[in-house]
C-alpha positions as CSV (number, residue, x, y, z in Angstrom):
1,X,0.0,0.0,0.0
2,X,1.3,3.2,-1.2
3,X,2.3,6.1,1.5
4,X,-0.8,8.4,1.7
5,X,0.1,12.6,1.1
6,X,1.0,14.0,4.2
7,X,1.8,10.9,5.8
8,X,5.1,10.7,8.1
9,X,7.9,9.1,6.4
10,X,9.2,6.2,8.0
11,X,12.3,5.9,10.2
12,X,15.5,4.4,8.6
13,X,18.9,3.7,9.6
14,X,20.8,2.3,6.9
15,X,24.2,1.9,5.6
16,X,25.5,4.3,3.1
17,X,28.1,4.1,0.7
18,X,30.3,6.1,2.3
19,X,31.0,3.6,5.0
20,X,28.4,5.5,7.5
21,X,24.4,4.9,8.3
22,X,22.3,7.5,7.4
23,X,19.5,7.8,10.0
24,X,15.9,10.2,9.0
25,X,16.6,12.3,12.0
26,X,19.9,13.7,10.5
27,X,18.0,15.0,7.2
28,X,17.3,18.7,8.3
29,X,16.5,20.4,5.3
30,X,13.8,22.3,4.5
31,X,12.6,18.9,2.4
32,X,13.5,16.0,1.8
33,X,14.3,14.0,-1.1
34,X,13.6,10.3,-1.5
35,X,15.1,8.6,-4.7
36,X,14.5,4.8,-4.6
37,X,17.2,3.7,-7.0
38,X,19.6,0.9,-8.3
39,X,22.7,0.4,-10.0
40,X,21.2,-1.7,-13.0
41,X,17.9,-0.5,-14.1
42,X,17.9,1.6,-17.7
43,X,15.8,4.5,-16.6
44,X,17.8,4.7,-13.3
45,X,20.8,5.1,-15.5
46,X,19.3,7.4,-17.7
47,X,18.4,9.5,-14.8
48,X,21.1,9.4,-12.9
49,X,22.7,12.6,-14.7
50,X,19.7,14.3,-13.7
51,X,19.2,13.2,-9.9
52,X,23.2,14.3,-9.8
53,X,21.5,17.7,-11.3
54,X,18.9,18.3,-9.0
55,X,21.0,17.0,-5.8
56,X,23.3,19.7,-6.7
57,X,21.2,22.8,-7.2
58,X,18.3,22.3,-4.6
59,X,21.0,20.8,-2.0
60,X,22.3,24.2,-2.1
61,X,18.5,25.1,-1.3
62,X,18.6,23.5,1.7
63,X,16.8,20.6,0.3
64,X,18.4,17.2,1.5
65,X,18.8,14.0,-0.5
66,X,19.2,10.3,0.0
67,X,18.8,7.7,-2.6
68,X,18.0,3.9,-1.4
69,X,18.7,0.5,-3.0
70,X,16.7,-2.3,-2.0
71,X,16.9,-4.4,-4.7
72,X,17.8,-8.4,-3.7
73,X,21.1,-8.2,-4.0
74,X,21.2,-11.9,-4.1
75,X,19.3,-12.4,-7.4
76,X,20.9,-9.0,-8.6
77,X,24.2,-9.0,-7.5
78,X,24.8,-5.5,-9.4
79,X,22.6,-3.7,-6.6
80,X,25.0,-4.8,-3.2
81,X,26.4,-2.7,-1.7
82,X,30.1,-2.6,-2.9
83,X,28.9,-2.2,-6.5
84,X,27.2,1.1,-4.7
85,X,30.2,2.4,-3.2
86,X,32.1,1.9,-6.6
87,X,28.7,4.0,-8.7
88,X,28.9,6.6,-6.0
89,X,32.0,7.4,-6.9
90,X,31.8,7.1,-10.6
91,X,29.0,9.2,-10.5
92,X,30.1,11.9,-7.9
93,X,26.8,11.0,-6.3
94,X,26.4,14.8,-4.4
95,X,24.0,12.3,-1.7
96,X,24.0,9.6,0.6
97,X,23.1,6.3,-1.2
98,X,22.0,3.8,1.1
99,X,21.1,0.3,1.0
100,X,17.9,-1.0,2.6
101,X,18.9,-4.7,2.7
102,X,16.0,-5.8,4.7
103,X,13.3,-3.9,2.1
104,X,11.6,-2.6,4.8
105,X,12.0,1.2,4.0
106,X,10.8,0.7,0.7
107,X,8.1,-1.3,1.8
108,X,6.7,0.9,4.0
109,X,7.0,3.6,1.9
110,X,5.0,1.4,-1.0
111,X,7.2,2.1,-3.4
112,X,7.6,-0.4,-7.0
113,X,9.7,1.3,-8.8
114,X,12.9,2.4,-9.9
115,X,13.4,5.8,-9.7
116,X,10.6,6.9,-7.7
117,X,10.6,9.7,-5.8
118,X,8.9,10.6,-2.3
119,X,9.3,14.5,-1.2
120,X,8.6,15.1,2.2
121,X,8.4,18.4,3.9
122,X,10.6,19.9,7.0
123,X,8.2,18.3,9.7
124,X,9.0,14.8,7.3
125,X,5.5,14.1,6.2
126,X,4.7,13.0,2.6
127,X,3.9,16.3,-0.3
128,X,4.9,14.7,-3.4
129,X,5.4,11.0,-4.2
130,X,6.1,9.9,-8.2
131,X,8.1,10.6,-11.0
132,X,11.1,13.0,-11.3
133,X,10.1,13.9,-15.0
134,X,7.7,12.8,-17.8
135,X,10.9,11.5,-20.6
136,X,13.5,9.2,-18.9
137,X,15.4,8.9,-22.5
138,X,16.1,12.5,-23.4
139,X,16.5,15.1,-21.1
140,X,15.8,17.9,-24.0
141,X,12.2,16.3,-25.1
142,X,10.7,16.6,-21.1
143,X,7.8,18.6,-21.1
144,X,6.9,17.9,-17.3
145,X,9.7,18.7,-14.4
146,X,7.3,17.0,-11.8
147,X,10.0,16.9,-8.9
148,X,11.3,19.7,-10.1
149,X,8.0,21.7,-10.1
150,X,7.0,20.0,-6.9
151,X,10.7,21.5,-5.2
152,X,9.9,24.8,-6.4
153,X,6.6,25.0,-5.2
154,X,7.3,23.9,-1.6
155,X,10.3,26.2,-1.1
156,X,7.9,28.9,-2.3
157,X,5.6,28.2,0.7
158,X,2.6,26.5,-2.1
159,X,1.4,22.8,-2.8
160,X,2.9,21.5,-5.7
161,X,1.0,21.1,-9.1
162,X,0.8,17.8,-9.0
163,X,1.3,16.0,-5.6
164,X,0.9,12.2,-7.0
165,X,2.7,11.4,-10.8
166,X,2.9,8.1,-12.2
167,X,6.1,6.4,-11.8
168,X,8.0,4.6,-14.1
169,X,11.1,2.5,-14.2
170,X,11.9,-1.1,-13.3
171,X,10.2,-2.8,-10.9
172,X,12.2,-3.5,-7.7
173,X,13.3,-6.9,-7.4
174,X,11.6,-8.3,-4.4
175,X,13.4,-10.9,-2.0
């Protein structure tokens, strides 16, 4: 069941990529940025440029950002953790990447895909929860900047456009 608008977000502690958990009572932004993510998935890949984007110009906004990977490592051995660390850096991810190894972040959150996004306000309850942007192979053809619109809207003291977009992605590989 998906996370319901203005719901809390759910407490984490997880291990990051930079040898460190990453705990929701650290985030102390004015929002908070969600990505559920993976090393292997197309549209995660294709994004990535983007998330890097956003990470950098809203972090300076005072908007935090965390992306999790909760995808069986086991069955997908692309998305454990040392691959991670070694995409963090390749990347110059600007954001903790953590991995949720036990699913239950993701889970509670409702999420199925990769990349979906979950914004959530300074008080950490739910204001915008899909997709970061309506064209996941060409940056130049996007005609929607739903996270981005979302961010701007929030900061500016308003409710977003759009508070629920459809994700899209691949689907997170279950244990």
């Amino acid at each position: 069941m998906a996370l319901e608008l203005h719901a809390p977000c759910p407490a984490f502690d997880l291990p990051g990529t930079d040898d460190r958990n990453h705990t929701l009572a650290e985030l102390k932004g004015k929002l908070f940025v969600l990505f559920v993510s993976c090393n292997h998935c197309p549209y995660v890949i294709a994004y990535e440029p983007r998330m890097v984007a956003l990470a950098n110009e809203y972090g300076a906004r005072g908007v935090d950002f965390v992306a999790v990977n909760a995808n069986d490592a086991t069955r997908y051995p692309d998305d454990g953790l040392s691959p991670m660390k070694a995409r963090a850096r390749e990347r110059a991810f600007p954001f903790a990447y953590v991995r949720d190894d036990s699913q239950a972040l993701v889970r509670a959150l409702g999420a199925r895909f990769t990349p979906e996004v979950y914004v959530f306000d300074e008080a950490k309850k739910l204001r915008y929860h899909g997709r970061i942007d309506d064209n996941h192979r060409d940056a130049s053809r996007v005609t929607s900047h739903d996270l981005k619109n979302a961010l701007d809207a929030l900061l500016a003291g308003t409710e977003p456009p759009a508070t629920d977009t459809t994700a899209f992605g691949c689907s997170i590989k279950w244990k």
